[in-house]
C-alpha positions as a Markdown table, in Angstrom:
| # | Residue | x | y | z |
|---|---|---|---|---|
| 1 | Unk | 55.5 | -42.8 | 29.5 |
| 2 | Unk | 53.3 | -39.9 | 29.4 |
| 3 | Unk | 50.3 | -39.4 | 31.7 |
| 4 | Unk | 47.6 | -37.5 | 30.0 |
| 5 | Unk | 45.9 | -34.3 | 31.9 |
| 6 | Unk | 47.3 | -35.0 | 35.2 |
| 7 | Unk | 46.4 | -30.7 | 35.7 |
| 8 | Unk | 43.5 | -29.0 | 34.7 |
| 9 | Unk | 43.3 | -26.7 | 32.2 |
| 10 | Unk | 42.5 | -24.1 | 34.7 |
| 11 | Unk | 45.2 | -24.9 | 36.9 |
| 12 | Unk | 47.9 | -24.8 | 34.2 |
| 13 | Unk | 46.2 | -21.2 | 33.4 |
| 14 | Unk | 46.8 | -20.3 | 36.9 |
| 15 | Unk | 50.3 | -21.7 | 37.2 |
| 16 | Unk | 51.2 | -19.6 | 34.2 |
| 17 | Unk | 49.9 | -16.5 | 35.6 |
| 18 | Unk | 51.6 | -16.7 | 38.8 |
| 19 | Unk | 55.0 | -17.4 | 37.2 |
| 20 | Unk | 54.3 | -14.5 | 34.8 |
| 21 | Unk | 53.7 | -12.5 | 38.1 |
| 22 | Unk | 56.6 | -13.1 | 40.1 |
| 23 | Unk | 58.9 | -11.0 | 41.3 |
| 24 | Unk | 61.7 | -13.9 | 41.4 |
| 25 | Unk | 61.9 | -14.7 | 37.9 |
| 26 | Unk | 65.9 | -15.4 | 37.2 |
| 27 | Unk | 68.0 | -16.2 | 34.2 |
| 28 | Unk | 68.3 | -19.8 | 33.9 |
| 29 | Unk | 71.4 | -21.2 | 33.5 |
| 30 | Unk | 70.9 | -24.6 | 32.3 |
| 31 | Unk | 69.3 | -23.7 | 29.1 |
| 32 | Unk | 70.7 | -20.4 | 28.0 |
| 33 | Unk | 67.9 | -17.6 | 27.1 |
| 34 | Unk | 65.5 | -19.2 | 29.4 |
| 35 | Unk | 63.6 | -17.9 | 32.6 |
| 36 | Unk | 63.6 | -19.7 | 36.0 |
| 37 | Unk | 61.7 | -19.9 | 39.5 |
| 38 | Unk | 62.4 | -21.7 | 42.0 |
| 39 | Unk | 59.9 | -23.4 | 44.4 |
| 40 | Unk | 61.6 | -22.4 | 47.8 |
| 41 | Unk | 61.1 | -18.7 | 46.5 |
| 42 | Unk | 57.1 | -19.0 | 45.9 |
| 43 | Unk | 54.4 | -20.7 | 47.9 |
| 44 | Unk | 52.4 | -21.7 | 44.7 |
| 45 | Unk | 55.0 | -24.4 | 43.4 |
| 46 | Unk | 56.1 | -26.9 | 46.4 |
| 47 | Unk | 52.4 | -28.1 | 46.7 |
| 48 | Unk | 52.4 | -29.9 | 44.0 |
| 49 | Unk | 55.5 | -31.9 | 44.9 |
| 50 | Unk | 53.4 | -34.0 | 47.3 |
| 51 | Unk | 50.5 | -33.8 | 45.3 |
| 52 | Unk | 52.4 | -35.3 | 42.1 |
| 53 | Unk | 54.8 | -37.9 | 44.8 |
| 54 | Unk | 52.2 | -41.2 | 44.4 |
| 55 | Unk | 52.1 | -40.7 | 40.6 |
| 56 | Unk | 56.3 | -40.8 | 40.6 |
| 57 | Unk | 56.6 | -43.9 | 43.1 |
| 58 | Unk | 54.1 | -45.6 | 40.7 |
| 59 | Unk | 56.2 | -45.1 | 37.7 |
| 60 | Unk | 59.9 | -45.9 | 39.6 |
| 61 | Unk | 58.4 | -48.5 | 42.3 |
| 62 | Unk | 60.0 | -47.1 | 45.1 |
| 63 | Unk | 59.5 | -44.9 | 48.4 |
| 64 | Unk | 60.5 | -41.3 | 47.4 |
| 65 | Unk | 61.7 | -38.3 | 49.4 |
| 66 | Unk | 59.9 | -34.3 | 48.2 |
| 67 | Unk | 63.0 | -32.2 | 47.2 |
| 68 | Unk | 62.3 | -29.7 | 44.7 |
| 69 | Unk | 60.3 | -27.6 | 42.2 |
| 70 | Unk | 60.9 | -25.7 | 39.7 |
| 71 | Unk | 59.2 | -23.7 | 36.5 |
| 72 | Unk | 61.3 | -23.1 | 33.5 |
| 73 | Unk | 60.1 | -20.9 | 30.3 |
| 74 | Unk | 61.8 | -21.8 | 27.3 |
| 75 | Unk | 61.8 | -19.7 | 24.4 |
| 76 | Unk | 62.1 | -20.7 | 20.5 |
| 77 | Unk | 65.4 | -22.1 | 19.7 |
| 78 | Unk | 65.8 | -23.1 | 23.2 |
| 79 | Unk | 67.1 | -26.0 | 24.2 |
| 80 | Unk | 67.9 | -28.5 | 27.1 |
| 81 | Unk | 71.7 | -30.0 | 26.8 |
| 82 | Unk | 72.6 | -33.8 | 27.3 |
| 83 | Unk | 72.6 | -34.2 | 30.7 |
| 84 | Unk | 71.9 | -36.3 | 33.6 |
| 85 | Unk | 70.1 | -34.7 | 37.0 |
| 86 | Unk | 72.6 | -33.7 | 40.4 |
| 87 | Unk | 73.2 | -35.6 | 42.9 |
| 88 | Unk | 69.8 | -36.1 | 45.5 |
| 89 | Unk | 67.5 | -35.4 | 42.7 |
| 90 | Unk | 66.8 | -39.6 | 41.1 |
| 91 | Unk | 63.3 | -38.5 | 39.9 |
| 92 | Unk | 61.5 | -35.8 | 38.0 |
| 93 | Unk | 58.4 | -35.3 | 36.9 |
| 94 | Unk | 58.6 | -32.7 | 34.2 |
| 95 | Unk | 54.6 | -31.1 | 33.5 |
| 96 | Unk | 53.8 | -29.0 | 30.1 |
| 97 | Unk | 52.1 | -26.1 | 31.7 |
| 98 | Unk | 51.6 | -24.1 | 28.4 |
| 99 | Unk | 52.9 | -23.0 | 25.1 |
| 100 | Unk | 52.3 | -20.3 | 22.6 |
| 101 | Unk | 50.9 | -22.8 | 20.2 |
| 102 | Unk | 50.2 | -26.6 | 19.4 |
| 103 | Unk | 53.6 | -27.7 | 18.2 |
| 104 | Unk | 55.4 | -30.5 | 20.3 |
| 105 | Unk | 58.2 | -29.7 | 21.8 |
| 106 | Unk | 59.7 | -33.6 | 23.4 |
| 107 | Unk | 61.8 | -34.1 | 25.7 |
| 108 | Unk | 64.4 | -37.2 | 24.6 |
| 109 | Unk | 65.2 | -39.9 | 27.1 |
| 110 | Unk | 68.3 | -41.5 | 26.6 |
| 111 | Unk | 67.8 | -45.2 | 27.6 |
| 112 | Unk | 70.8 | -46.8 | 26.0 |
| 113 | Unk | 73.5 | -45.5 | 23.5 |
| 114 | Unk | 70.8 | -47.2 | 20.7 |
| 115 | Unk | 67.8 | -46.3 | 22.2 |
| 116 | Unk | 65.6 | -42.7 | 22.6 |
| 117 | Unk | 62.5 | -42.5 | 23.9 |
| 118 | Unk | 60.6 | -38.8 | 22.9 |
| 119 | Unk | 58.2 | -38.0 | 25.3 |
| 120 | Unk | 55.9 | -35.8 | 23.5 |
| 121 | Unk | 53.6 | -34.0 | 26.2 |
| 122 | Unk | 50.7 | -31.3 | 25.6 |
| 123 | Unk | 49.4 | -28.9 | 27.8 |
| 124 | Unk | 48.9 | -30.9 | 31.2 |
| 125 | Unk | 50.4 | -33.9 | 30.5 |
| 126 | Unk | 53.1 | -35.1 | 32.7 |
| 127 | Unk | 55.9 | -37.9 | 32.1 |
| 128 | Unk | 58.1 | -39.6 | 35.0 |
| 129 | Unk | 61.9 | -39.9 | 34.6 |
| 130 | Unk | 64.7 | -41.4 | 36.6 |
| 131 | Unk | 67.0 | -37.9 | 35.6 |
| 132 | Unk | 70.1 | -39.6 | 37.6 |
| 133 | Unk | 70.0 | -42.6 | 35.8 |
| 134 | Unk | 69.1 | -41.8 | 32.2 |
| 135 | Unk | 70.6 | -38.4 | 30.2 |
| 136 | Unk | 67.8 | -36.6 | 28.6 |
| 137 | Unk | 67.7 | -33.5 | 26.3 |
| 138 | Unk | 65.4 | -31.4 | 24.2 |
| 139 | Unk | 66.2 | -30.0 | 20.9 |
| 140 | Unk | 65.5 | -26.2 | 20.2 |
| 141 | Unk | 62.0 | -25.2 | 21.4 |
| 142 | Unk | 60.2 | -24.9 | 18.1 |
| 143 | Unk | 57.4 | -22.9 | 19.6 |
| 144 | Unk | 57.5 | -19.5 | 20.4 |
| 145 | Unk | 57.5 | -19.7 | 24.3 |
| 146 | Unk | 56.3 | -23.1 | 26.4 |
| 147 | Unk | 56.5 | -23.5 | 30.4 |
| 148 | Unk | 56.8 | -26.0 | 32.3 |
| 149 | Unk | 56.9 | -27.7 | 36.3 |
| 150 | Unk | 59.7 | -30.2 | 37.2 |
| 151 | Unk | 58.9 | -31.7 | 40.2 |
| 152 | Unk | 62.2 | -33.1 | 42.1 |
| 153 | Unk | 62.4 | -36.4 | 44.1 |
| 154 | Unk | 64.9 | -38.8 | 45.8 |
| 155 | Unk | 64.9 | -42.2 | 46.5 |
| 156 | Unk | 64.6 | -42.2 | 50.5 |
């Protein structure tokens, strides 16, 4: 389910321009042609891991345990594979920073082998999902470029 605005506009402005200023920018693996940034290599991302932890153990009903953050950029064509999270990581909250334009860009959330939920998120918008137990994906990024925060949690 998505939570509407849970970040300013002028904090997802300022998120964007510290990613876009950071010397440890990487390659991201996990979806080819992407950019990555770890929160253990920045100040600017971890914060929000405690900030964001109530709004997680709402959704999943449970204690939960900080582990990590993370910004990706995806670029047009882009996309996330079928996956599930790693081991330690139960809950994400994934945050739509920004994008070059209006166009949704969902994530899917595999619930069953009949059922997909698309989580269609704007600029701000956050949606909670238990990444170990349901696979999720998103198809090719139809915008030109959109960033977003994952915010990493496990069940203590």
């Amino acid at each position: 389910m998505v939570t509407k605005a849970v970040l300013r506009p002028a904090e997802t402005a300022n998120l964007q321009i510290q990613f876009e200023s950071s010397p440890h920018v990487f390659k991201c693996d996990q979806v080819p042609g992407s950019l990555g940034l770890h929160g253990n290599r920045v100040n600017f991302i971890n914060p929000y891991l405690e900030r964001f932890r109530p709004l997680a153990e709402r959704n999943v009903g449970l204690s939960l345990k900080c582990q990590h953050g993370f910004m990706r950029k995806s670029f047009k064509g882009n996309k996330l594979p079928f996956h599930t999270d790693r081991f330690g990581l139960d809950v994400t909250i994934t945050i739509q920073i920004a994008t070059s334009d209006n166009q949704i860009n969902p994530l899917i959330v595999h619930v069953s082998l009949e059922e997909d939920i698309e989580e269609r998120l704007n600029n701000g918008d956050a949606t909670v999902v238990k990444g170990r137990e349901f696979a999720h994906s998103r198809p090719p990024v139809k915008s030109d470029w959109m960033l977003g925060l994952f915010l990493h949690y496990s069940f203590t």
